[in-house]
N, C-alpha and C positions, 0 to 999 in steps of 0.2 A: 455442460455448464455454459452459460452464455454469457454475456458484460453485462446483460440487466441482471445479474444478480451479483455483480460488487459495483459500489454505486461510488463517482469520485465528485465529491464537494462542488463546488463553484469556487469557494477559496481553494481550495483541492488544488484545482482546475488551473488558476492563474497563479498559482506557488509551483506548482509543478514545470510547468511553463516558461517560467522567468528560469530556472533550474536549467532545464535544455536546452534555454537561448545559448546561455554561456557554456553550455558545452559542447556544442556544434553540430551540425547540419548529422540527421541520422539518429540522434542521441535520444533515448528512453529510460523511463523508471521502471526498473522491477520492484517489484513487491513480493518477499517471500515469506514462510513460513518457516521454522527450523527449532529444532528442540532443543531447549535452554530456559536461563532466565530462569529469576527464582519464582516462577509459576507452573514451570514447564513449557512451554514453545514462546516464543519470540518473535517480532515483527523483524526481516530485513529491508533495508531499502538501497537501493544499488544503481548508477547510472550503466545503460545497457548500449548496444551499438548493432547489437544483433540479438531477434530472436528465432525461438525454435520453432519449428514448425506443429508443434501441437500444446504452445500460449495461448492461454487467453490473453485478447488484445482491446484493452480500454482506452478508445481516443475522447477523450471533451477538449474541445476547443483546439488550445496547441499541448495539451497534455496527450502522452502517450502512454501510457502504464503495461507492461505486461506480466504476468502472474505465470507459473510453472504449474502443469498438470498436480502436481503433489500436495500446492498448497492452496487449490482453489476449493474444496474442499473443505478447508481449516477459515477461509474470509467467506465463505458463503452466504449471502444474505447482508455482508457488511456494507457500512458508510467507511469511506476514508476521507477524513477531513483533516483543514490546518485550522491552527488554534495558534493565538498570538496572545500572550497572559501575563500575568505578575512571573509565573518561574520563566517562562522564555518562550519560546515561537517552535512549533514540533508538527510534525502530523499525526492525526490522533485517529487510530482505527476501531470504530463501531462494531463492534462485533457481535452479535444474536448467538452464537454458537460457546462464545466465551462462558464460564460458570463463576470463573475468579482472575482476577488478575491483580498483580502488581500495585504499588503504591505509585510509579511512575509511568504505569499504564503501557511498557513497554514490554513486558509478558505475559502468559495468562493461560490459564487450564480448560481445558474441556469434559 
């Protein structure tokens, strides 16, 4: 699996960004997958300091995002994007593999 196939926004990009500034020198987002949520699996999002050595590693710009062998798999093929709305400001994962999800779009079945 490679990084051209989870694709990170441009807003993505410079939310994520802004995120790592203020968390200092080293600091990265993971992006997991994990079973929950009333869909069944669930999006995590986590600041990281270290990764493994067999992550996927997605740099755009000053975004750094890494994903765990487990759940690349479950985003394959996605957009991860930010969204700024009437209910609030989130990141919102695109998902092609998804069949149903959530009314908050934070979990979702396959």
């Amino acid at each position: 699996m490679t990084a051209a196939n989870v694709v990170i926004s441009e807003r993505a990009a410079r939310r994520i960004g802004e995120i790592l500034k203020t968390e200092g020198e080293g600091a990265m987002l993971r992006i997991s997958v994990e079973g929950g949520g009333c869909s069944g699996f669930q999006y995590k999002f986590d600041i990281e300091r270290a990764k493994a050595e067999d992550d996927l590693v997605i740099a755009r710009d000053s975004a750094v995002v890494l994903v765990d062998p487990a759940s690349v798999p479950f985003l394959a093929g996605s957009e991860v994007d930010f969204v700024d709305d009437l209910i609030g400001a989130s990141f919102r994962v695109v998902n092609p593999n998804a069949t149903a999800s959530c009314g908050c779009g934070t979990s979702f079945s396959i």
